[in-house]
C-alpha positions in Angstrom: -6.4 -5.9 -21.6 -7.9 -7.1 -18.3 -5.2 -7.1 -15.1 -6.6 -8.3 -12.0 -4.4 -6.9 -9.6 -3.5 -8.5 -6.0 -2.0 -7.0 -3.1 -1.6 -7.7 1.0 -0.3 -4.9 2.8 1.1 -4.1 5.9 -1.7 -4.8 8.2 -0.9 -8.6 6.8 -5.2 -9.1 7.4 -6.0 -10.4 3.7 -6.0 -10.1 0.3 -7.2 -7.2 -1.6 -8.0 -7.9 -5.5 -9.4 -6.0 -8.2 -9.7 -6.4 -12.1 -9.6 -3.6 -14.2 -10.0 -3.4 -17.9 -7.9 -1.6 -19.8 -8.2 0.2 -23.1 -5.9 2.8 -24.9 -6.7 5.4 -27.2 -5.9 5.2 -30.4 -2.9 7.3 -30.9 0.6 6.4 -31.3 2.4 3.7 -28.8 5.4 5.3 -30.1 4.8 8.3 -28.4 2.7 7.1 -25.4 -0.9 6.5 -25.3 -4.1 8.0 -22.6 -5.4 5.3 -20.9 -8.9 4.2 -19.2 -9.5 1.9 -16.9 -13.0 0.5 -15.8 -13.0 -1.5 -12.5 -14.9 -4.7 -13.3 -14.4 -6.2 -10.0 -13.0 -5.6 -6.7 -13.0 -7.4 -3.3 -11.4 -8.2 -0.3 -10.6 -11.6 1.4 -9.3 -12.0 5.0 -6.3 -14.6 5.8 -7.6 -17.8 7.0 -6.9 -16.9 10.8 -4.1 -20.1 11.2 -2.2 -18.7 8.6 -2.1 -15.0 9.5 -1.1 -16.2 13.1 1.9 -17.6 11.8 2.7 -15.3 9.2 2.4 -12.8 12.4 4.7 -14.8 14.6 7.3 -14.7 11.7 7.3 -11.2 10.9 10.3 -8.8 12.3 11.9 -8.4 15.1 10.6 -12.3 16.1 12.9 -15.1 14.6 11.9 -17.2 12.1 13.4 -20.5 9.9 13.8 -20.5 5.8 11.7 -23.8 6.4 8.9 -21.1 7.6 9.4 -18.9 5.6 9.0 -21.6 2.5 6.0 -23.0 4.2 4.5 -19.6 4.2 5.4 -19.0 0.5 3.8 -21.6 -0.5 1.0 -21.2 1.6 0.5 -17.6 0.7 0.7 -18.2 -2.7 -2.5 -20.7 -2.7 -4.4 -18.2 -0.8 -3.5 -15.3 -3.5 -4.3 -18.2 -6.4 -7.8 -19.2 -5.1 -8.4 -15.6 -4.9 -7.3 -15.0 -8.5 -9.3 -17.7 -9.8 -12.4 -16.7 -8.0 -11.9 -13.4 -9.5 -10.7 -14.3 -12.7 -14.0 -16.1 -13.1 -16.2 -13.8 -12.2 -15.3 -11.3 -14.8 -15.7 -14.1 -17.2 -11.2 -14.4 -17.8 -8.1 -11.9 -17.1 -5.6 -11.6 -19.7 -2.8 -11.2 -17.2 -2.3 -11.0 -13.3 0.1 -9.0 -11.1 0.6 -10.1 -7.3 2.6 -8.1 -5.2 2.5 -10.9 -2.3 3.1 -9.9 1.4 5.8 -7.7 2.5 8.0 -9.7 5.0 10.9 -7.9 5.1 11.7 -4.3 4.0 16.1 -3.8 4.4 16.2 0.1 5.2 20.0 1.7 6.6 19.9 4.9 6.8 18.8 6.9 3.8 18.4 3.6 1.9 16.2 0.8 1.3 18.8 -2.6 0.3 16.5 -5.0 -0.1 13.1 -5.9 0.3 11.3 -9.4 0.8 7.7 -10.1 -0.7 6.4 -14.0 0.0 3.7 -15.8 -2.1 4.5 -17.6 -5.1 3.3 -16.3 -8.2 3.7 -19.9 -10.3 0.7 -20.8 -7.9 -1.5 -17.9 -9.3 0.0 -19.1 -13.3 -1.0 -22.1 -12.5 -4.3 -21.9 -10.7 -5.5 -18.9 -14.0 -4.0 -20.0 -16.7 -2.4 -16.2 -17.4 0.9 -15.1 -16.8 1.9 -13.6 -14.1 3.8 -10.1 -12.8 5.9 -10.0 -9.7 8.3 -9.7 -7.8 7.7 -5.0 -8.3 9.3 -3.6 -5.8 13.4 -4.6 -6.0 14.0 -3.6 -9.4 13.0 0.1 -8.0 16.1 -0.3 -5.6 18.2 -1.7 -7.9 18.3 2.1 -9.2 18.4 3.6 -5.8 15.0 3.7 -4.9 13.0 2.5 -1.7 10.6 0.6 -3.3 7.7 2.8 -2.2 5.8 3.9 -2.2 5.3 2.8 -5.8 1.0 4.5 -5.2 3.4 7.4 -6.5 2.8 6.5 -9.8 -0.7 6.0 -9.9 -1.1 9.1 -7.9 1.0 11.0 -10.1 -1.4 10.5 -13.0 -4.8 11.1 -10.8 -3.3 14.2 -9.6 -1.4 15.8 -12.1 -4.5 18.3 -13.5 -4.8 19.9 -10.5 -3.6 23.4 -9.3 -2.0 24.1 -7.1 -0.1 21.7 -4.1 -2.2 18.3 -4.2 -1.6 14.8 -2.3 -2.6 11.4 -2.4 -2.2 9.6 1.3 -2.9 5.9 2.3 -3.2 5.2 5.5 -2.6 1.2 5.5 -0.3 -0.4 8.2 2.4 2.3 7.1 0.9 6.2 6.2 2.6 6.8 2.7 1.8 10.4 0.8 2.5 11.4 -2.8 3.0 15.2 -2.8 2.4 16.9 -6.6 2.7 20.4 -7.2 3.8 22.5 -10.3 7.2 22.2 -9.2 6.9 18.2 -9.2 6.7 15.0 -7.2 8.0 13.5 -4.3 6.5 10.7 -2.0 7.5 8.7 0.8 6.3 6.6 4.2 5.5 9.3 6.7 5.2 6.7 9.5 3.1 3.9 11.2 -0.8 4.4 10.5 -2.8 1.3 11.6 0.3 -0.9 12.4 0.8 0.1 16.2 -2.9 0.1 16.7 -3.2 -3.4 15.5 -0.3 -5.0 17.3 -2.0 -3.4 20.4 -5.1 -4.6 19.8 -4.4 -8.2 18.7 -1.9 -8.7 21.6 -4.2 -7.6 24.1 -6.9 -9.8 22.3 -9.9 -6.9 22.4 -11.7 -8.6 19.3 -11.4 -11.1 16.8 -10.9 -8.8 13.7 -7.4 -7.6 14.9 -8.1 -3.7 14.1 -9.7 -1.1 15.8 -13.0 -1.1 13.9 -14.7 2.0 14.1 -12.2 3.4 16.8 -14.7 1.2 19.3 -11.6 0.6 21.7 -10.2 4.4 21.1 -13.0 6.1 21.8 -13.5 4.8 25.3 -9.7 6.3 25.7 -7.8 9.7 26.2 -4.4 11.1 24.4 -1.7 10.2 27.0 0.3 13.4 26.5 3.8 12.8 28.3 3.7 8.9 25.2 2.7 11.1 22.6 5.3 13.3 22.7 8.0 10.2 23.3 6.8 8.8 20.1 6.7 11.9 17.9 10.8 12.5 18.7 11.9 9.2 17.0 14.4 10.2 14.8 12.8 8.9 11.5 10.2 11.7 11.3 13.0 14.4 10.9 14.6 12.2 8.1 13.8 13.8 4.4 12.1 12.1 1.7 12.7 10.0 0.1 12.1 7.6 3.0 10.4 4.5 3.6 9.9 2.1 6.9 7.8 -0.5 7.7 7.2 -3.2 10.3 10.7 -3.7 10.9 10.9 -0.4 12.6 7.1 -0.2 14.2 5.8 -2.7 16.0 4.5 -4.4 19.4 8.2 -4.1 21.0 8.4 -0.8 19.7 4.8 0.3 21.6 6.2 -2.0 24.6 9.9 0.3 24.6 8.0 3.1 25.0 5.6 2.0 27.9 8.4 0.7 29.6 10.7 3.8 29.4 7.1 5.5 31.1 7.9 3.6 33.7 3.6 4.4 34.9 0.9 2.1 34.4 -1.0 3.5 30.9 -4.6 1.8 30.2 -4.4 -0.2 27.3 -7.4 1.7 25.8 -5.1 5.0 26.1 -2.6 3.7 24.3 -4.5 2.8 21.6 -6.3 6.3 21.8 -2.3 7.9 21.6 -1.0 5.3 18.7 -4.3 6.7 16.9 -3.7 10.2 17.5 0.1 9.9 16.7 -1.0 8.8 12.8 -3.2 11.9 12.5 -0.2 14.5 14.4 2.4 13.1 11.9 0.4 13.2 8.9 -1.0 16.2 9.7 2.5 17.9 10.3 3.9 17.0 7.0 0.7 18.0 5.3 1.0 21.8 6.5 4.6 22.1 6.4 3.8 20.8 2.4 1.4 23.9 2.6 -1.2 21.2 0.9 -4.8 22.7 -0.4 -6.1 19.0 -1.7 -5.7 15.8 0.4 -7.3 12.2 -1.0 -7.2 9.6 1.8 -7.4 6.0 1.1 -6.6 2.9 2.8 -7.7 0.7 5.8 -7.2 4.0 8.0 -9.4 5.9 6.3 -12.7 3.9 8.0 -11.6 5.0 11.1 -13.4 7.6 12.0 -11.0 9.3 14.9 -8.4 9.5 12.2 -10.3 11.0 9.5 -12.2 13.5 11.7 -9.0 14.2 13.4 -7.4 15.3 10.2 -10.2 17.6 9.1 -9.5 19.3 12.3 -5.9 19.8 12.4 -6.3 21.2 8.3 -8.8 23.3 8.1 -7.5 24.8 5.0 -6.8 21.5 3.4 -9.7 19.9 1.7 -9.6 16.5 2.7 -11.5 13.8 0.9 -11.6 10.1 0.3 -9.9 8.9 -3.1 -12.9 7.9 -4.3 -13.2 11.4 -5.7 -10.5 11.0 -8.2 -11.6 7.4 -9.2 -10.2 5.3 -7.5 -12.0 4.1 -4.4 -10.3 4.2 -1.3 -10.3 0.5 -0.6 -9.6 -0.6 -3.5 -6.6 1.8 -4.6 -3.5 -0.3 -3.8 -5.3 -3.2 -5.8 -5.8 -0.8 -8.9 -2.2 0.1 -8.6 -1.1 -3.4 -9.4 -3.2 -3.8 -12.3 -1.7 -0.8 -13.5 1.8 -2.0 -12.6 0.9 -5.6 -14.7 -0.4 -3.5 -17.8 2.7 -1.2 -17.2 4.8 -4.5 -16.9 3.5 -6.2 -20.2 3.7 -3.6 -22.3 7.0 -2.6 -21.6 6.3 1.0 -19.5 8.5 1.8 -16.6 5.5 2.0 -13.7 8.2 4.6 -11.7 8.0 7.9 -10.9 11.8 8.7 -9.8 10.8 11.7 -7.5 8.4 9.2 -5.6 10.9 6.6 -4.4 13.9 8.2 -4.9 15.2 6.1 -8.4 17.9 7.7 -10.7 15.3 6.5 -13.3 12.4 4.6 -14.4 12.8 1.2 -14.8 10.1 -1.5 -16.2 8.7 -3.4 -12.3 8.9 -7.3 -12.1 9.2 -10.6 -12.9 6.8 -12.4 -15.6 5.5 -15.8 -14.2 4.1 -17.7 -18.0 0.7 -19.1 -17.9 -0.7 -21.7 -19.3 0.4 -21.4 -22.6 3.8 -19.4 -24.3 4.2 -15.9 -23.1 3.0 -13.8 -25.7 3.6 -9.8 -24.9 1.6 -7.5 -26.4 2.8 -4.2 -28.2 5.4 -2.1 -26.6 4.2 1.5 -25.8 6.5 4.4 -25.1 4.5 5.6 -21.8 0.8 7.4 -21.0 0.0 10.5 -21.0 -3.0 10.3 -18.9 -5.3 7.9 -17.3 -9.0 7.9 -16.1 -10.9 5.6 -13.7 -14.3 4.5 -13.6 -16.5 1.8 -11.9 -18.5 -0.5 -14.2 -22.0 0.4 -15.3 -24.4 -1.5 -12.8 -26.4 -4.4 -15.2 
């Protein structure tokens, strides 16, 4: 079966995509199968800059209207659906399709995640493909008492699982989230804010056009602002234990502007973003030792940045850190691979949860189906998988 999975995350900056063909081995779906993926096609497409302005200007702690918020589901939703059909026919057809959309609101009190809000409406993608349509992945997790992330547990559960010893999987997207698997189990959860401070920084100052720190250009010409650093690294969410998630609602511009204010001293912008860089590799970093982690696979927007990735090398010297490429799945593409996972999972009737990586009672099948074209025909139910491999397609 060929998922094309679709996925904006918390940097909001576009849409990441990826098909992956999927093919089981020929034991008994009765008892769970091992399956293999081979990534056909992958890409990423930035927002149209009008739209990501206002889906910026509508995004917590600003206020918005449910006309906006319509608007933007609709509009969204095209976006994702010319995506899909570009995709779709460049592989030559996709059996099914599973968006996640874009995070807009994520309900956290306390220990627990309430709610969750993901905008971009899938009957766009049905109709725009001609397949049906998974969505809507993250609230049934809840629904059982998880946080609805990170749901990467589950695909890093099965990339990991081989390995001896105390192994992670960590994505550094707008939020850090890390899978932790050892011989004693799993847990995962959202360690903090990775490129989401940086960004706000950057595109309210307006330094460039592409609205992240590329390369750590603006960084580098910076220093670590000690006295902010250590302001930001006693917010009370770092000491809460997993599982845990945040996002956006928690870290953003006001957030950065709280802290500069409570300085009460002039900081150079280009300090700041040197300290908001430095306070995703202390907090990752932190959590990694205390873990007493040997393996590390890094994926995600942050991973480019090369502060961040030196910076961790350096404060875990007896951590082997590498890029996630090394298990399979390539570190820009991962989150897209998830959802194609999450669709197969999804049509044939799999829970795609790992309880000890968002804090569910139990596993529960992710989503809503959106028909295509034609009547929704689900393929054969399979009790589960007992292993999954990776791989690119052979070049032609």
């Amino acid at each position: 079966m060929r998922v094309l999975g679709l996925i904006s995350g918390t940097s909001h900056d576009g849409i990441d995509a990826a098909v992956v063909d999927f093919v089981t081995s020929a034991g008994f779906a009765s008892e769970g199968v091992e399956l293999s993926g081979t990534v056909l096609a992958a890409t990423s497409v930035p927002y149209a800059p009008e739209l990501r302005a206002r889906l910026i200007a509508a995004l917590p702690p600003a206020q918005t209207t449910l006309a906006e918020v319509a608007e933007l589901d609709t509009l969204i939703g095209q976006a994702f659906a010319e995506v899909a059909a570009d995709m779709a026919a460049k592989v030559g057809g996709v059996d099914a399709v599973c968006s996640h959309g874009q995070t807009v609101y994520h309900w956290v009190e306390g220990a627990h995640a309430l709610g969750t809000l993901q905008i971009g409406q899938p009957a766009w993608i049905a109709e725009r493909v001609g397949a049906p349509v998974v969505s809507d992945i993250r609230i049934r997790d809840i629904t059982v008492g998880g946080h609805g992330a990170p749901l990467v547990s589950f695909l890093d559960e099965l990339l990991l699982r081989a390995r001896a010893g105390t192994s992670a999987a960590l994505n550094l997207g707008g939020i850090s989230n890390m899978t932790v698997v050892s011989d004693t189990g799993l847990y995962a959860y959202d360690v903090g804010p990775a490129n989401a401070l940086v960004d706000a920084m950057i595109v309210e100052h307006g330094l460039n056009d592409l609205g992240y720190d590329e390369d750590a250009r603006v960084a580098r010409t910076g220093t670590v602002d000690d006295a902010l650093l250590t302001a930001m690294l006693a917010d009370p969410y770092y000491a809460l234990t997993p599982p845990k998630s945040t996002g956006k609602e928690h870290f953003h511009l006001a957030y950065v502007q709280s802290h500069l204010a409570a300085q009460g001293r002039e900081i150079p912008v280009a300090d700041v973003i040197r300290t908001l860089t430095e306070l995703t590799v202390r907090t990752v970093a932190r959590d990694v030792q205390a873990a007493g982690i040997s393996f590390l696979a890094v994926s995600g927007g942050g991973c480019r940045n090369p502060l961040v990735l030196d910076g961790l090398r350096a404060a875990l010297p007896d951590t082997e850190v590498v890029l996630a490429d090394e298990l399979g799945a390539p570190a820009d593409d991962k989150e897209a691979i998830l959802l194609a996972l999450i669709g197969w999972c999804t049509m044939h009737g799999v829970p795609a949860i790992v309880p000890g990586g968002t804090g569910a009672r139990e596993p529960r099948i992710l989503g809503t189906i959106t028909p295509g074209a034609g009547p929704l025909v689900m393929p054969e139910i399979i009790a589960g998988l007992t292993s999954l491999s990776l791989q690119a397609a052979s070049a032609s």
